[in-house]
N, CA, C and O atoms as CSV, one atom per row, in Angstrom:
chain,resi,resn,atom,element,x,y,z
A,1,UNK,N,N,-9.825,-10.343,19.850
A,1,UNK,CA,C,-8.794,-9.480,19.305
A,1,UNK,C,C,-9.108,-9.146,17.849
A,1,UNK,O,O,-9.523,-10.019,17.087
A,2,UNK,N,N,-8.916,-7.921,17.472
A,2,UNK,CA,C,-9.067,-7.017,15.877
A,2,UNK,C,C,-8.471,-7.861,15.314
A,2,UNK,O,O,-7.861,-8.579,16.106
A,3,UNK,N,N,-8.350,-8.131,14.283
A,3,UNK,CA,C,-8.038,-8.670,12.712
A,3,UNK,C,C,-6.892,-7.601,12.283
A,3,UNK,O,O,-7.364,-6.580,11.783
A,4,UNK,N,N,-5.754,-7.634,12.364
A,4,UNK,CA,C,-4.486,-6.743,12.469
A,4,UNK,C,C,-4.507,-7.315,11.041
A,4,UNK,O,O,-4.561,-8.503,10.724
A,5,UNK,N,N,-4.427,-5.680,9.831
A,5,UNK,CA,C,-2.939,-6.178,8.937
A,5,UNK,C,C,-2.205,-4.765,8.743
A,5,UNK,O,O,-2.552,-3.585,8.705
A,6,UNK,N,N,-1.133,-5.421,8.649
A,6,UNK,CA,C,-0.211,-4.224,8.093
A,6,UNK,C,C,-0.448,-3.763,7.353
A,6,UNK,O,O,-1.361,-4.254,6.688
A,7,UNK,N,N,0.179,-2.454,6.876
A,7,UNK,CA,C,1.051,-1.694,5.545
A,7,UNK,C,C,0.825,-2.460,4.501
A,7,UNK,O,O,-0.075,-2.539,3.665
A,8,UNK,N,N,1.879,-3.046,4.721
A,8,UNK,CA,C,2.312,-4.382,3.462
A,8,UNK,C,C,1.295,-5.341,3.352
A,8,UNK,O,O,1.008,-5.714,2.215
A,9,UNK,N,N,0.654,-5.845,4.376
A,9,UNK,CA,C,-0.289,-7.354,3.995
A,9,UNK,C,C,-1.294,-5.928,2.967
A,9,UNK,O,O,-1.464,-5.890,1.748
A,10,UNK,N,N,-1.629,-5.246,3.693
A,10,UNK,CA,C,-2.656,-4.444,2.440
A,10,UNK,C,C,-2.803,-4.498,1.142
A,10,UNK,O,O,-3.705,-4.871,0.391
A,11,UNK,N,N,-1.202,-3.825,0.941
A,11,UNK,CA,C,-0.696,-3.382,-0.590
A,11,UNK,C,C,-0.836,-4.958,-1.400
A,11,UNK,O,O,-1.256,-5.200,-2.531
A,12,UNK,N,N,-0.303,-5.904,-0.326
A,12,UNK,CA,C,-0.258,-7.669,-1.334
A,12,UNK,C,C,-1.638,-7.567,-1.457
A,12,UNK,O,O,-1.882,-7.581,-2.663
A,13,UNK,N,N,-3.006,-7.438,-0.595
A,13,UNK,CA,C,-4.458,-7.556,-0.762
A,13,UNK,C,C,-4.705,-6.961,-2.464
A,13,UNK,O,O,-5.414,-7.563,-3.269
A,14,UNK,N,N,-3.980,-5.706,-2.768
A,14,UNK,CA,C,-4.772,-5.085,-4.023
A,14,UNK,C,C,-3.811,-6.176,-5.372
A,14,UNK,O,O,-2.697,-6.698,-5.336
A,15,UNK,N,N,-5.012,-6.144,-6.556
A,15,UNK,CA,C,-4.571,-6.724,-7.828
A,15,UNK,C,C,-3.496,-5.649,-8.282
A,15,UNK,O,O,-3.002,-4.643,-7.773
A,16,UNK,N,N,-3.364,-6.358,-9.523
A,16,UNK,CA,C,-2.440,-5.835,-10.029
A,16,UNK,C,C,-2.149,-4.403,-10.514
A,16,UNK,O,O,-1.147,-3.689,-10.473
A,17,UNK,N,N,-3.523,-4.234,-11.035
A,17,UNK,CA,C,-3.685,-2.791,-12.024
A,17,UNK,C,C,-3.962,-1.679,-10.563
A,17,UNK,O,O,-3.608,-0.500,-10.575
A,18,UNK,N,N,-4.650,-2.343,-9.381
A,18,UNK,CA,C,-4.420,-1.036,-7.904
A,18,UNK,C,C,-2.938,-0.864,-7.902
A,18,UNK,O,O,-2.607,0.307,-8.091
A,19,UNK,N,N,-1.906,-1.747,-7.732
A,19,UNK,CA,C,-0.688,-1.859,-7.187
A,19,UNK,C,C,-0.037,-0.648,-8.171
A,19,UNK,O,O,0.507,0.385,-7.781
A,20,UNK,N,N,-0.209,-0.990,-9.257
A,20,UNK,CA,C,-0.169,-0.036,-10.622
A,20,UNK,C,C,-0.301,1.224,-10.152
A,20,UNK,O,O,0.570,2.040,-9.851
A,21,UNK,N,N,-1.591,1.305,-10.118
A,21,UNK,CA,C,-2.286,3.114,-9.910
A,21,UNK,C,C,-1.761,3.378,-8.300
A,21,UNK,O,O,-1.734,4.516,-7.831
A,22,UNK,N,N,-1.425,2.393,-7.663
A,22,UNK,CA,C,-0.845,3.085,-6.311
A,22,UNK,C,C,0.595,3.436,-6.106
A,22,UNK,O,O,0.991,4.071,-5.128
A,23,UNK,N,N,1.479,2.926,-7.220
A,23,UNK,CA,C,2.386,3.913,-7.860
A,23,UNK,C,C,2.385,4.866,-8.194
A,23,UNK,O,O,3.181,5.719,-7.800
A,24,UNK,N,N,1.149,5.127,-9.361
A,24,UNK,CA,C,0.987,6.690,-10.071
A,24,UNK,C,C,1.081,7.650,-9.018
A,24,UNK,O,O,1.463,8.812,-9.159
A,25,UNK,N,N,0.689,7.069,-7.882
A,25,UNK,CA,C,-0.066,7.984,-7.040
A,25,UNK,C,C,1.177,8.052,-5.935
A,25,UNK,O,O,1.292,9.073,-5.259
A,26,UNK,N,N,1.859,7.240,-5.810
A,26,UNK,CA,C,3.159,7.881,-5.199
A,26,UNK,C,C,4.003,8.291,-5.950
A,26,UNK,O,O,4.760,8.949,-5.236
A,27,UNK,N,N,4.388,8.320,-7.049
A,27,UNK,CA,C,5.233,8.945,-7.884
A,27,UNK,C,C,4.555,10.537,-7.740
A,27,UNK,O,O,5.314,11.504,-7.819
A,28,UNK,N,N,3.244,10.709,-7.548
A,28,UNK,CA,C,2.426,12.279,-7.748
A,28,UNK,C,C,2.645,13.028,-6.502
A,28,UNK,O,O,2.558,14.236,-6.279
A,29,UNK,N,N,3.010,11.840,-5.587
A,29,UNK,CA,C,2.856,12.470,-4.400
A,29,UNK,C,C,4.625,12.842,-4.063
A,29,UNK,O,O,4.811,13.797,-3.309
A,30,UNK,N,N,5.529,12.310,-4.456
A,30,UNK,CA,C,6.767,12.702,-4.513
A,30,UNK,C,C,6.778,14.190,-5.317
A,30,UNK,O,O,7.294,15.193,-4.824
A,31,UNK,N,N,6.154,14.160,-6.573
A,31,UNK,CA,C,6.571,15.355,-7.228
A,31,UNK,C,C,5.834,16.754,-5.965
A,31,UNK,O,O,6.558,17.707,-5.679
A,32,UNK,N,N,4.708,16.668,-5.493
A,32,UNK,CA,C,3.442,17.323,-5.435
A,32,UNK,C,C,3.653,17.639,-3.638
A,32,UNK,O,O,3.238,18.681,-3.131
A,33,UNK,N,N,4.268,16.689,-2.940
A,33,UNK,CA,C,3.915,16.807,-2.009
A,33,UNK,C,C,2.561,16.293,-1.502
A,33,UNK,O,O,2.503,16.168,-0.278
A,34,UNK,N,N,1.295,15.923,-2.303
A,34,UNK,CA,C,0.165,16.079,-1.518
A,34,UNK,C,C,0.181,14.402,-2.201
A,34,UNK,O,O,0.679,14.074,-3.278
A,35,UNK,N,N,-0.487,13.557,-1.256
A,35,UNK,CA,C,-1.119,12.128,-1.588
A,35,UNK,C,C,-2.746,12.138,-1.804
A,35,UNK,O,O,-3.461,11.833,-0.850
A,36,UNK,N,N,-3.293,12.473,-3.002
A,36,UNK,CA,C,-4.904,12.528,-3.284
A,36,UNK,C,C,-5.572,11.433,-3.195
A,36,UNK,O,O,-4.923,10.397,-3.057
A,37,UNK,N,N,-6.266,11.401,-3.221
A,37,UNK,CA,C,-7.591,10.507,-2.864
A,37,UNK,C,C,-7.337,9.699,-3.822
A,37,UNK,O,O,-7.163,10.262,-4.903
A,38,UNK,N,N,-7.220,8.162,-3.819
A,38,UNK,CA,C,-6.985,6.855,-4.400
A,38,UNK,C,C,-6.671,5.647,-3.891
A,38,UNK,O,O,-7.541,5.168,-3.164
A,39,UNK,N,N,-6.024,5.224,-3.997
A,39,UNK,CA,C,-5.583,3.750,-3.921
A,39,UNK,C,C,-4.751,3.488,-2.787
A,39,UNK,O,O,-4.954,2.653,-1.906
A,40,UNK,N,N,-3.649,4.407,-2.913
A,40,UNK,CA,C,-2.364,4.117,-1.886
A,40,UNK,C,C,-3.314,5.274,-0.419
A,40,UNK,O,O,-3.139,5.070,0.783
A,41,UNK,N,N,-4.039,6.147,-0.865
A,41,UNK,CA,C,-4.933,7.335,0.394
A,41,UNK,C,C,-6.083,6.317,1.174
A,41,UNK,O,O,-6.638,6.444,2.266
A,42,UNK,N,N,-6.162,5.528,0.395
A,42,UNK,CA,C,-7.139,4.194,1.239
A,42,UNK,C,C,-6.549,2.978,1.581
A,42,UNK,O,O,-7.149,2.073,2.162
A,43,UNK,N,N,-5.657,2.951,1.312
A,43,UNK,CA,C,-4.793,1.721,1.741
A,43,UNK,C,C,-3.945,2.521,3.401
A,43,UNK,O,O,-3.965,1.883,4.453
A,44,UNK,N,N,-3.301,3.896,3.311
A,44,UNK,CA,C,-3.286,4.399,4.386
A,44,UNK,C,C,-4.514,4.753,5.794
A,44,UNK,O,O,-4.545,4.886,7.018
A,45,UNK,N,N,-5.326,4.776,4.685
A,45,UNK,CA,C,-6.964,5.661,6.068
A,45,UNK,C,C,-7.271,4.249,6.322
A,45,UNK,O,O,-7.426,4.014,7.521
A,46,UNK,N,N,-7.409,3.193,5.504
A,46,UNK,CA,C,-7.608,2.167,6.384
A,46,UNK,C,C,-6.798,1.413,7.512
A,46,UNK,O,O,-7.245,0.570,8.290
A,47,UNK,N,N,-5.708,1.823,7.442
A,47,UNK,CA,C,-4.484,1.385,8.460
A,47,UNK,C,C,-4.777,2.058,9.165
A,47,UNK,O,O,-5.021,1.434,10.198
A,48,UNK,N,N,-5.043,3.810,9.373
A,48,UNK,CA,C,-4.931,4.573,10.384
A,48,UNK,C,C,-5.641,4.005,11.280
A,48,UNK,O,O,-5.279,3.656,12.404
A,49,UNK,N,N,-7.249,3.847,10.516
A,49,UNK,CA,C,-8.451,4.200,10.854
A,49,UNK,C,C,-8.745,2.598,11.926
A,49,UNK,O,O,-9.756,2.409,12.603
A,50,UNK,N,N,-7.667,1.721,11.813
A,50,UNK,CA,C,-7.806,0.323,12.117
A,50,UNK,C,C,-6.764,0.379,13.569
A,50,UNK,O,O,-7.033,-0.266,14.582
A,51,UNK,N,N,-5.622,1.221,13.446
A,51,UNK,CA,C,-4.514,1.158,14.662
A,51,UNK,C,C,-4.818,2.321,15.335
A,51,UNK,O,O,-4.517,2.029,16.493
A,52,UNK,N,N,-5.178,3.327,15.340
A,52,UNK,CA,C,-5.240,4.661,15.450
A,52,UNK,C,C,-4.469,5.628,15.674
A,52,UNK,O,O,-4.582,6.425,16.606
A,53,UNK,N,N,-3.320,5.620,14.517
A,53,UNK,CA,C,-1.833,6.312,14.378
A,53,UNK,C,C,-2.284,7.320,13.175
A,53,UNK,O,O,-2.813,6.939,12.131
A,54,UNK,N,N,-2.060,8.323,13.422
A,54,UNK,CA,C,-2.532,9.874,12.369
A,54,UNK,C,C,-0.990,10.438,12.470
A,54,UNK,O,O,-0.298,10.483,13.487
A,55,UNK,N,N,-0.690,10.798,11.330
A,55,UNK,CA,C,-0.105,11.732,11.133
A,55,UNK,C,C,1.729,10.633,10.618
A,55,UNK,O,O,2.913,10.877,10.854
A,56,UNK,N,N,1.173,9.721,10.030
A,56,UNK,CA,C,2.590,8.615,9.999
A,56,UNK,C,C,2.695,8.467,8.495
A,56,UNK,O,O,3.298,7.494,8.042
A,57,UNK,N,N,2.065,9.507,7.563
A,57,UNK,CA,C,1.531,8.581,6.318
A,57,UNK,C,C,3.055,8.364,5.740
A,57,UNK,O,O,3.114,7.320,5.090
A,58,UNK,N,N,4.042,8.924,5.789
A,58,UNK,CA,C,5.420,8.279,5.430
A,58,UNK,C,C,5.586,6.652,5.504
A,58,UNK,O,O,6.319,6.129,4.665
A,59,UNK,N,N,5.013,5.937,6.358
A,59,UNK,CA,C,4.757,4.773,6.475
A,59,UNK,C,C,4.675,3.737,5.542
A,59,UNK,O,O,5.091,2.579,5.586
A,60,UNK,N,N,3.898,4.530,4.457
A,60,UNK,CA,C,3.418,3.443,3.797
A,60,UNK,C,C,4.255,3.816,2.017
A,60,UNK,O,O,3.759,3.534,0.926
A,61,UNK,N,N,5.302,4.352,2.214
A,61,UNK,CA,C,6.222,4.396,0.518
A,61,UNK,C,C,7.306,2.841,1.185
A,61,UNK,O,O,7.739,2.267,0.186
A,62,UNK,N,N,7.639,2.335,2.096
A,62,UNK,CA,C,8.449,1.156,1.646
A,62,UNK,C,C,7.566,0.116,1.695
A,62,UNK,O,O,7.772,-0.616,0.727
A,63,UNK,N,N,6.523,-0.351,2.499
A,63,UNK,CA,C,5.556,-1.501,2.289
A,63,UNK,C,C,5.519,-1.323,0.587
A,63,UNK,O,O,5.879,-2.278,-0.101
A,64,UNK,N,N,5.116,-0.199,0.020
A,64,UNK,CA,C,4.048,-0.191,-1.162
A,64,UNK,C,C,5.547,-0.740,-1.957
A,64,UNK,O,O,5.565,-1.925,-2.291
A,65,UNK,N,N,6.769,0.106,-2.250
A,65,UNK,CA,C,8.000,-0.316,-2.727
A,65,UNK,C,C,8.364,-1.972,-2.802
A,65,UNK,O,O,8.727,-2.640,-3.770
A,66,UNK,N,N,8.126,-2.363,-1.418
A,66,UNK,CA,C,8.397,-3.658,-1.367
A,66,UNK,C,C,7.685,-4.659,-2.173
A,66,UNK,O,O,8.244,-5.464,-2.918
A,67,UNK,N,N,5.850,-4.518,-1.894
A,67,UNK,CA,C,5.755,-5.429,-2.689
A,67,UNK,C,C,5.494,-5.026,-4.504
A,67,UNK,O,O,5.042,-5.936,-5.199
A,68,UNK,N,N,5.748,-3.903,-5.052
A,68,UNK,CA,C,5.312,-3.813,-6.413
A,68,UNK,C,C,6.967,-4.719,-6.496
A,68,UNK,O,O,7.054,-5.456,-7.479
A,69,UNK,N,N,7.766,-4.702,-5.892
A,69,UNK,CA,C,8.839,-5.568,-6.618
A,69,UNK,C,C,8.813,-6.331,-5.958
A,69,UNK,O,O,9.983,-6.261,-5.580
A,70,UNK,N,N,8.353,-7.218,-5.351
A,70,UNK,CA,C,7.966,-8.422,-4.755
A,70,UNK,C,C,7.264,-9.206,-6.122
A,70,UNK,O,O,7.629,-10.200,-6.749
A,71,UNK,N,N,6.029,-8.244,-6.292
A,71,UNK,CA,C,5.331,-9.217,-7.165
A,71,UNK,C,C,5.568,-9.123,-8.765
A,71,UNK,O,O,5.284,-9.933,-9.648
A,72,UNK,N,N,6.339,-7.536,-8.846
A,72,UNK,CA,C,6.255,-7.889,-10.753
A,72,UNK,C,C,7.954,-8.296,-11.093
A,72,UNK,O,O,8.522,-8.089,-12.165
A,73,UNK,N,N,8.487,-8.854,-10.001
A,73,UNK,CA,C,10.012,-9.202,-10.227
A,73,UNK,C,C,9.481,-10.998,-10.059
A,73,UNK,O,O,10.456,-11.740,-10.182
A,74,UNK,N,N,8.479,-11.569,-9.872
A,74,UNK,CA,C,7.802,-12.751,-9.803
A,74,UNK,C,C,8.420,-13.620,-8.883
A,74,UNK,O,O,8.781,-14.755,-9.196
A,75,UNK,N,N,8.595,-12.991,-7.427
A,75,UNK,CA,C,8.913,-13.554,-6.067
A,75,UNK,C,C,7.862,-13.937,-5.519
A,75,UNK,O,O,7.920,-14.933,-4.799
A,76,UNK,N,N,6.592,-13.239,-5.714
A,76,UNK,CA,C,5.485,-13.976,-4.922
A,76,UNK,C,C,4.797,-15.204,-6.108
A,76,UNK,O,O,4.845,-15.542,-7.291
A,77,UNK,N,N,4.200,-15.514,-4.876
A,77,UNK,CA,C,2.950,-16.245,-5.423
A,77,UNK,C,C,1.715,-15.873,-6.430
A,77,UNK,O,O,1.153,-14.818,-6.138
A,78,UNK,N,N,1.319,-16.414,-7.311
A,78,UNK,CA,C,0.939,-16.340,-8.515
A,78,UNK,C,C,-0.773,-15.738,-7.777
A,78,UNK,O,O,-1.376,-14.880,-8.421
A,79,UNK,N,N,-1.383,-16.262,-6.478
A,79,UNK,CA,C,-2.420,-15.916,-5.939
A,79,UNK,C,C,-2.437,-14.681,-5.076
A,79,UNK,O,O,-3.417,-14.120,-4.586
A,80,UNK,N,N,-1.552,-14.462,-5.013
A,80,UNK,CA,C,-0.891,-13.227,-3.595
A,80,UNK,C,C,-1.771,-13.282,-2.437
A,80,UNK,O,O,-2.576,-12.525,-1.895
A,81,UNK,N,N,-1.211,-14.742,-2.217
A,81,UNK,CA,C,-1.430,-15.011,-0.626
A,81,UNK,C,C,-0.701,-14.343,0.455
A,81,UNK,O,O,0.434,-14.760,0.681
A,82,UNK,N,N,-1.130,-13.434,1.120
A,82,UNK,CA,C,-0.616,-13.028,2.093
A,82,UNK,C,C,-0.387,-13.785,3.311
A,82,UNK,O,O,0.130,-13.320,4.327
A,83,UNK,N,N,-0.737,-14.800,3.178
A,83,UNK,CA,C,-0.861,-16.036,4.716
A,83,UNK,C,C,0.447,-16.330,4.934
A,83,UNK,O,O,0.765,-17.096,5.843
């Protein structure tokens, strides 16, 4: 069996300063409509590209929501263990 992760186990995978820029990049994509090539656009193509669901990218604004305040409200773990 594939090595499944979610949405969310993803977004916990990136450090701090991705989690950062994968804000910028949904805040751009709220104003803009379009999600460009970065952080939160590879954190989606790798989900797609792993389950094979196209066309869901709405999917991934509450995972990403959840954990930037998961981790800079200092609920997680200091390692961001996703286990």
């Amino acid at each position: 069996m594939r090595n499944f992760k979610t949405i969310e186990q993803r977004f916990f995978e990136l450090s701090d300063d991705e989690l950062k820029t994968a804000f910028l990049e949904y805040e751009d994509w709220r104003k803009t409509g379009i999600l460009r090539d970065g952080v939160t656009r590879r954190v989606y193509d790798e989900f797609t590209k792993n389950v094979g669901i196209i066309g869901a990218i709405h999917l991934i604004a509450e995972p990403l929501l959840y954990v930037l305040v998961k981790r800079f409200a200092g609920l997680e773990e200091p390692n961001h263990d996703t286990r």
